[in-house]
N, C-alpha and C positions, 0 to 999 in steps of 0.2 A: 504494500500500500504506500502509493506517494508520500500519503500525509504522514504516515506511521515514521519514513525514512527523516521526511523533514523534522519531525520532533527529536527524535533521537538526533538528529546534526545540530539542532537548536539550541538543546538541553544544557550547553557547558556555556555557549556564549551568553544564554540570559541569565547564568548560574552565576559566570562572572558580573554582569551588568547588575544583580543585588547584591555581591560582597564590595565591589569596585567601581559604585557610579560615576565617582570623577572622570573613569578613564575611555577614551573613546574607537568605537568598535562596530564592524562590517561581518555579515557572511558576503560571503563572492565565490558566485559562481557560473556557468555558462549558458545558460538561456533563459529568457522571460518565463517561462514556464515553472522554471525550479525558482525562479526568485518569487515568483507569487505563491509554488507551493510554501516555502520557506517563512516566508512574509506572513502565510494567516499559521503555520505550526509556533513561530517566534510570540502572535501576540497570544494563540493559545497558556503559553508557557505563562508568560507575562501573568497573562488575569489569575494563572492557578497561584502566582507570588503576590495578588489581587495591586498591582502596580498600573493597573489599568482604571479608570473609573470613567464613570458615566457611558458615554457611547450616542454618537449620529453617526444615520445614514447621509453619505452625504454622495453629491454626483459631481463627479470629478471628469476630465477630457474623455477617459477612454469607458470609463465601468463607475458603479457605484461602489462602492467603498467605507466600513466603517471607520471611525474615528474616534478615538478616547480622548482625556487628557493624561497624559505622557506619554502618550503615542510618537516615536520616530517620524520623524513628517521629509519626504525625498522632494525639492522642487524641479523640474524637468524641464524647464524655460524661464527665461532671463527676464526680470521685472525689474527695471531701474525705481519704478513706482513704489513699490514694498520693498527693495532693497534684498534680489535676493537673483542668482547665478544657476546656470542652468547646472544642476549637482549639485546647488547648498545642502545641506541637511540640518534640522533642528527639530526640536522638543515641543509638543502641543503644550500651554500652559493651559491655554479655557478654547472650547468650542461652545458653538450656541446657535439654532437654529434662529434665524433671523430673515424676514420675506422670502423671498424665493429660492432661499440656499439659508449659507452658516458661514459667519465671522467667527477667525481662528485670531487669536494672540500665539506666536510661537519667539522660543529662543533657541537662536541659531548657535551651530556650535563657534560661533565666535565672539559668543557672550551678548552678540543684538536682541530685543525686543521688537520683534516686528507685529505687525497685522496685516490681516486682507479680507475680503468677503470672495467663497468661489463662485458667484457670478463676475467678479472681474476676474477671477484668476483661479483657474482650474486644476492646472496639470501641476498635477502632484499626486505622488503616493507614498506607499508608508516606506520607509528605510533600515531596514532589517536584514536585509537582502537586497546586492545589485549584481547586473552584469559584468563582466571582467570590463567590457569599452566601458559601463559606466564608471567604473571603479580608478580609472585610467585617472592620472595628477594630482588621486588622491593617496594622503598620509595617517592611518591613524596608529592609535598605539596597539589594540590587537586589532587582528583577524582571524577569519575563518573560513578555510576555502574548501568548497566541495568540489572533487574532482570525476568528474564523468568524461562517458568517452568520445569528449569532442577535446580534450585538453591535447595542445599543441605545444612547440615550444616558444613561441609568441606567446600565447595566453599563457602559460605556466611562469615566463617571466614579469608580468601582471600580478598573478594571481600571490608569487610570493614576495611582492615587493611593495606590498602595500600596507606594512607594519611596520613601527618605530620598536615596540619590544617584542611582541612574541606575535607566531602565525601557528593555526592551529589546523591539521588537514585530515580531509574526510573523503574516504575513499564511496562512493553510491557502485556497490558490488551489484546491482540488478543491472548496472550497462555494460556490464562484460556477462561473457559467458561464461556459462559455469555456475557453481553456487559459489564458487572461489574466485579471485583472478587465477588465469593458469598463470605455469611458469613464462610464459610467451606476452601474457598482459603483465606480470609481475615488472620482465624486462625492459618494456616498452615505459611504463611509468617509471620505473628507474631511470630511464635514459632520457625522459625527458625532464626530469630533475639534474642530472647531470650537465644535461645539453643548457639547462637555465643558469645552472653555478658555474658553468666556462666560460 
């Protein structure tokens, strides 16, 4: 089960996000698909640490999407107006259903207080989980990378270069064959870790 995998990959990152919330922290991995599975197993874990509270539906560019307050908030296009870069990420303080949508107050992780209402400004999702391109000039202090079997050694160079202290890596055994990696998948990850550290 997708979601069964994504919990279990989730489990250490939100594990550390309640011992160590100063410190700032990504899963990355390689398709929209695992980042959205990842994305609703991450706030699963969250509400069971009940670090979630409240909750709108709210309609965002692509799909509807819930929203807590201290929900990771991902913005995906450039708003000189709210002061916010396409890849900012920050922290929901208040959501609030307000006319035809919901005014968000969030702080960026560069310490801003911003706001918006999503009828001006949409495109956003939760930040729990990105793609390796999204993940691309950014730095944080952990990561966590799920490797499945589209990793290259382009994206492996990505994928472990995007921590200041520790990267934490997770192997998704249902994209190889086997109920193991064989000795043939074993190599080929190997070597593309290799091919990353020359």
């Amino acid at each position: 089960d997708d979601l069964v995998t994504g919990v279990q990959t989730c489990a250490l990152p939100i594990s550390d996000s309640v011992t160590a919330p100063h410190k700032s922290r990504i899963i990355i991995t390689s398709t929209n698909r695992e980042v959205d599975e990842l994305n609703q197993a991450a706030r699963l874990k969250l509400k069971e640490f009940n670090k979630l509270t409240g909750g709108e539906i709210v309609e965002t560019k692509h799909k509807d999407l819930e929203f807590c307050q201290g929900d990771r908030i991902l913005f995906n296009r450039n708003s000189y107006k709210i002061g916010v870069t396409n890849g900012s990420i920050g922290t929901v303080k208040s959501i609030k259903k307000e006319g035809d949508g919901h005014s968000f107050i969030v702080k960026t992780d560069q310490k801003r207080l911003i706001s918006f209402h999503s009828k001006d400004y949409n495109d956003f999702d939760h930040a729990y989980a990105v793609t390796v391109y999204k993940s691309q000039g950014d730095t944080l202090d952990q990561s966590y990378t799920l490797i499945g079997s589209q990793a290259n050694r382009e994206s492996s160079y990505v994928l472990l270069s995007r921590h200041r202290d520790s990267t934490d890596i997770f192997i998704d055994r249902s994209q190889f064959a086997g109920d193991l990696p064989s000795s043939k998948t074993k190599q080929s990850i190997s070597q593309i870790f290799q091919d990353t550290l020359d």
